[in-house]
C-alpha positions as MATLAB code, in Angstrom:
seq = 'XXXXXXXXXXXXXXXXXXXXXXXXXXXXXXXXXXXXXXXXXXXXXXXXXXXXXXXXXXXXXXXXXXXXXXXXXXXXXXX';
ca = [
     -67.124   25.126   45.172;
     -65.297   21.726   44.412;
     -62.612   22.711   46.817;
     -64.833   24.191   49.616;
     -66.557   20.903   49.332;
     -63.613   19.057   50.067;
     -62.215   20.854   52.851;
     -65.370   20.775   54.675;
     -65.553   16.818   53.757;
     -62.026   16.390   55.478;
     -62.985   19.194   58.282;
     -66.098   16.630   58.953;
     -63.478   13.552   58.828;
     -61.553   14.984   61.491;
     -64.103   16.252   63.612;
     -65.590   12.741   63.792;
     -62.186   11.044   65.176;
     -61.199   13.777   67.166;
     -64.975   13.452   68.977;
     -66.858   10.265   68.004;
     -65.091    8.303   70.925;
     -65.773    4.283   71.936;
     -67.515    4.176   75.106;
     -68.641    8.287   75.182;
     -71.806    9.928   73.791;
     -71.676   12.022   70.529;
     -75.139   13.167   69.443;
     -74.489   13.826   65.536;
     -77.197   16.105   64.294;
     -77.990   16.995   60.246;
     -79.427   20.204   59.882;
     -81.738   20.117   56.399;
     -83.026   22.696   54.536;
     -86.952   23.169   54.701;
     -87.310   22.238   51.061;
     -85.138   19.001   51.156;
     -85.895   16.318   49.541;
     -85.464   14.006   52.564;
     -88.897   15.319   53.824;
     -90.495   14.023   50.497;
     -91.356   10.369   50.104;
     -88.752    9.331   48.166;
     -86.507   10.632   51.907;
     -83.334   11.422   49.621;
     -81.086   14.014   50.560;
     -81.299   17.140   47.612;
     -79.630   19.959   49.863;
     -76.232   20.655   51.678;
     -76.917   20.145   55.392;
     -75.142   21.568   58.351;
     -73.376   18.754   59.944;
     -73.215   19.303   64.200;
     -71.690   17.137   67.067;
     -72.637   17.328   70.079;
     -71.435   16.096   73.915;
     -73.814   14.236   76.161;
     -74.779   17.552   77.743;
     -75.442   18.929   74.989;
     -72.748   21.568   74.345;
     -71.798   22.028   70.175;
     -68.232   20.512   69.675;
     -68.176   20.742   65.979;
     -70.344   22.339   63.440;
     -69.082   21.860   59.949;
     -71.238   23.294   56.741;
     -70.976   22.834   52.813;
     -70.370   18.656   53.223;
     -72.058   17.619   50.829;
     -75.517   15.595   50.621;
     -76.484   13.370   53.737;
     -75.409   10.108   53.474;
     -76.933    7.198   55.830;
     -74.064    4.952   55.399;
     -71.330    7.436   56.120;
     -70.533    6.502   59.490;
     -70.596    3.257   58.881;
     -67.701    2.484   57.435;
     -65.727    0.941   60.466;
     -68.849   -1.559   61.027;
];
């Protein structure tokens, strides 16, 4: 599990600098499960979320699964 986790961390990496562009649109969507705990009140991640990118129009240019747990301040790191 350990190493399917990491090469769908580094698959997620990638996908982000191949797609998440300055000056284009990238909608990023998380896909939860039903019973996740981000839907509670405490709103913390408990399940493994499908991770998707999409272009402006729309259209799915990356869809990466098994990540690991949601994390709000993951794309933040080049702020």
């Amino acid at each position: 599990m350990a190493k399917n986790n990491r090469k769908a961390r580094r698959a997620w990496a990638a996908a982000r600098k191949k797609h998440i562009k300055r000056g284009c649109i990238t909608i990023l969507e998380y896909l939860h499960d039903h019973d996740c705990g981000i839907y509670s009140a405490e709103r913390i991640c408990t399940c493994n979320p499908d991770r998707v990118l999409k272009d402006d129009k729309g259209r799915v240019l990356a869809r990466i699964e098994g990540a690991g747990f949601y994390d709000p301040l993951e794309l933040a790191e080049g702020a």
